[in-house]
C-alpha positions in Angstrom: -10.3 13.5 4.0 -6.6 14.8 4.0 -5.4 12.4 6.7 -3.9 9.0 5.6 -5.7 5.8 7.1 -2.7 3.6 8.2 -3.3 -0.5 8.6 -1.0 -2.4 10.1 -1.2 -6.2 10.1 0.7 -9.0 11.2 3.2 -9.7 8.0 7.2 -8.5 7.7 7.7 -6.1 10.2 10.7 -3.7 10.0 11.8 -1.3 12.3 10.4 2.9 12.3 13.3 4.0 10.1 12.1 1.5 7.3 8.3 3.5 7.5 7.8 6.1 4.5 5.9 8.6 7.1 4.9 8.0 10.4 0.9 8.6 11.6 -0.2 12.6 12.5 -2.2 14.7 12.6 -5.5 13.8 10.9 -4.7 10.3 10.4 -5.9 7.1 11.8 -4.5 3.9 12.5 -5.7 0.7 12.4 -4.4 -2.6 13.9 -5.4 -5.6 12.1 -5.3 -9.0 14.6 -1.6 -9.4 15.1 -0.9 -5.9 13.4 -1.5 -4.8 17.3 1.8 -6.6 18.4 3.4 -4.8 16.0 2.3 -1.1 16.0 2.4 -1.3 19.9 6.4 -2.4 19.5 6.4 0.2 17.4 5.1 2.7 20.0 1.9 3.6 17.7 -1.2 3.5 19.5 -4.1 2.0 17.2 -7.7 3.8 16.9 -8.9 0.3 16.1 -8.5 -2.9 16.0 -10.4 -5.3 13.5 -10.4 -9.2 12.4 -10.7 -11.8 14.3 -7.6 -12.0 16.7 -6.1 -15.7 15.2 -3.2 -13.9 15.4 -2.2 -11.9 18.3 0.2 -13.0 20.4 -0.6 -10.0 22.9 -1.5 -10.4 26.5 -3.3 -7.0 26.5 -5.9 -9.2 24.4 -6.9 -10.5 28.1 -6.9 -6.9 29.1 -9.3 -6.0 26.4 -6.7 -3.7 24.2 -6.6 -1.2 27.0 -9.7 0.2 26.3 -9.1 0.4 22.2 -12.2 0.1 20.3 -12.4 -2.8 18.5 -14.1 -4.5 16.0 -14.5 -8.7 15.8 -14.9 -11.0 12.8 -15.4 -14.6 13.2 -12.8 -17.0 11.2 -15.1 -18.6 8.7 -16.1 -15.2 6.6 -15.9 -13.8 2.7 -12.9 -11.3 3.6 -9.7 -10.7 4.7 -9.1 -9.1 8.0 -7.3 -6.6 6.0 -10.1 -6.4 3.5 -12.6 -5.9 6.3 -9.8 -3.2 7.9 -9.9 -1.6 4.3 -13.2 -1.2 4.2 -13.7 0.7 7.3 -10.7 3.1 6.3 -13.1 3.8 3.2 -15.9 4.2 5.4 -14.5 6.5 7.4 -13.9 8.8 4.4 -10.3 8.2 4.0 -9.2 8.5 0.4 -5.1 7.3 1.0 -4.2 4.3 2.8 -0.8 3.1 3.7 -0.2 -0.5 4.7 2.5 -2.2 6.3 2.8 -5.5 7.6 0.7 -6.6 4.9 3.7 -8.6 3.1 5.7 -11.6 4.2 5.0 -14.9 5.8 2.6 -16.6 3.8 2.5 -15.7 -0.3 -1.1 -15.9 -0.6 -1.9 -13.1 2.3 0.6 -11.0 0.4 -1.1 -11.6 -2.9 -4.6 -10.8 -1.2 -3.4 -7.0 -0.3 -2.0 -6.7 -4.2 -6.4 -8.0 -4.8 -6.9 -5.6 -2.2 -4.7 -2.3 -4.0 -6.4 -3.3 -7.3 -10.2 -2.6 -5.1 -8.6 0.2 -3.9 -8.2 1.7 -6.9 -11.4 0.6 -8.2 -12.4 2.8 -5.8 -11.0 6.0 -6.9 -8.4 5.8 -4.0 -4.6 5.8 -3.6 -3.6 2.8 -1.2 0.3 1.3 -1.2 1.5 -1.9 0.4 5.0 -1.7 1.8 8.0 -4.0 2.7 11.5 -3.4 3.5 12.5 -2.9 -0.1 9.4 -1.7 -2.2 6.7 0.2 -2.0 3.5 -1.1 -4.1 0.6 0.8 -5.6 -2.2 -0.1 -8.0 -3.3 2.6 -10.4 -6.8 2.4 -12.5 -7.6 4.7 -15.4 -5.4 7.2 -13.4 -2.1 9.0 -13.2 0.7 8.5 -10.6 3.0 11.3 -10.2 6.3 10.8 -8.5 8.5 13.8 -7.5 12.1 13.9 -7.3 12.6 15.5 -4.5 14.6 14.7 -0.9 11.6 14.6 1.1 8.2 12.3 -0.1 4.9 13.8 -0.4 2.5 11.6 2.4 -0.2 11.4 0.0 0.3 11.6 -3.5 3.3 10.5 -5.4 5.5 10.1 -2.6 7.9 7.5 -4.1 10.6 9.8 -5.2 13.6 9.3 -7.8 17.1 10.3 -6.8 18.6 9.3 -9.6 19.2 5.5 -9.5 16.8 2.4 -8.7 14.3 0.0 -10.5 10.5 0.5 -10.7 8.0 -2.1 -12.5 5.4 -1.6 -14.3 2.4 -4.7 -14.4 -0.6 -5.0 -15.9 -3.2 -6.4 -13.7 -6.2 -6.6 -16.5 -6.1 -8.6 -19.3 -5.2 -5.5 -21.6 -3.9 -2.4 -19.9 -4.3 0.8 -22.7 -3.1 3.6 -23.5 -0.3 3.4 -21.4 2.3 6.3 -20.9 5.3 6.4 -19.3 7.3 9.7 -18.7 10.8 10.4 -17.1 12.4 6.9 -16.7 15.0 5.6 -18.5 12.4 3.9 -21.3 9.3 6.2 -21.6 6.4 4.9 -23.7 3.4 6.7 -25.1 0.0 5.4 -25.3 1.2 1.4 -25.8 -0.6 -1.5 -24.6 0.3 -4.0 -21.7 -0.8 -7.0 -20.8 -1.0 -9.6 -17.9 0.5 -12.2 -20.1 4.2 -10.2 -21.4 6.2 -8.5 -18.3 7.0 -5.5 -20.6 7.0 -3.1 -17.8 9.8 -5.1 -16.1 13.0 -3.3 -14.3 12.8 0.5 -15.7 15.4 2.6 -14.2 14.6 6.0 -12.3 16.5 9.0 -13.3 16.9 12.7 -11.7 13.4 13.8 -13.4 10.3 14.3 -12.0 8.5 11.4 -13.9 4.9 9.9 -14.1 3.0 7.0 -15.2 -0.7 7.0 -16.8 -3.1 4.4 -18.0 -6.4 5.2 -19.5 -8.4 2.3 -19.7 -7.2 -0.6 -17.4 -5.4 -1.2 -13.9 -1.4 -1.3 -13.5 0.4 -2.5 -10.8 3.5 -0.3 -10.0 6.5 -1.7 -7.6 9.3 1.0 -6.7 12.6 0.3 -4.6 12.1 2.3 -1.4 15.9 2.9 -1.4 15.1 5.8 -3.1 13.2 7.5 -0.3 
């Protein structure tokens, strides 16, 4: 599907100029538990709401979402209510998520959506978690493209360089081959990473269109967004 699927849950919030793109168009929008306090202060409607509303603060929860479908979890279950939001973005035949208000707050939930990239990307789809500062992205026997270019791309290889700014490059397996790095300040071709040596740590953009591959293993890849 060429739309994104937007998730919004209840971590950091930051204001609309701090969003990469804001929703259109084909995509959809879903508010997880207290994520709907948060996209309706932002003035963005949800399609849905999922999880299993621990978290929202909202009277419009006595006022049933204003007629907003939505979709209840009870608290003792296997997932996350991003997890089970995730899910339905991938049911729905979405194939790139964006998610914000998924960092913040309490360090496991924030390690959770990095778990829930890595699936993601198991998956054969392009998801990235955002905060005020960063944008993550987990990429699994894949390529990420990024653009240097004034304006991102809302799907693929959005993070852009303009010249200056750090990105990071993690292994999440154990070993992470055939690793190759193109148009940062140190490239590599077709090394190794792994989770236990931060090798990837603190590149530095610089006015090239650049790219980062791995062929057998997953990567986790942390940009400043100062350089949207």
């Amino acid at each position: 599907m060429n739309g994104i699927c937007y998730l919004i849950g209840a971590g950091e919030r930051f204001e609309n100029n701090n969003f990469i793109s804001r929703p259109d168009g084909d995509d959809i929008v879903i508010a997880v538990d207290g994520g709907y306090d948060y996209a309706m202060q932002l003035g963005i409607t949800p399609d849905l709401i999922v999880g299993d509303f621990d978290s929202v603060k909202s009277s419009d929860r006595e006022m049933n979402f204003h007629g907003i479908p939505v979709i209840s979890f009870p608290p003792e279950k296997d997932y996350t209510d991003m997890m089970l939001a995730a899910k339905k973005a991938v049911e729905s035949g979405y194939d790139t998520i964006h998610i914000y208000g998924g960092t913040g707050g309490r360090p496991d939930h924030t390690y959770a959506n990095i778990q829930l990239l890595s699936w993601l990307a198991e998956q054969g789809l392009r998801a990235f978690l955002f905060d005020k500062n960063h944008t993550m992205t987990v990429i699994t026997d894949s390529r990420l493209n990024l653009f240097s270019s004034e304006k991102p791309n809302r799907q693929n290889g959005f993070i852009t360089s303009s010249g200056y700014g750090y990105i990071s490059v993690f292994s999440l397996s154990d070993v992470s081959e055939g690793v190759t790095i193109r148009g940062l300040k140190y490239q590599a071709d077709n090394i190794t990473l792994n989770r236990f040596h931060a090798l990837g740590t603190s590149n530095e953009f610089t006015d090239s269109d650049c790219s980062i591959e791995v062929e057998n293993g997953s990567l986790l890849i942390i940009a400043e967004n100062r350089l949207l």
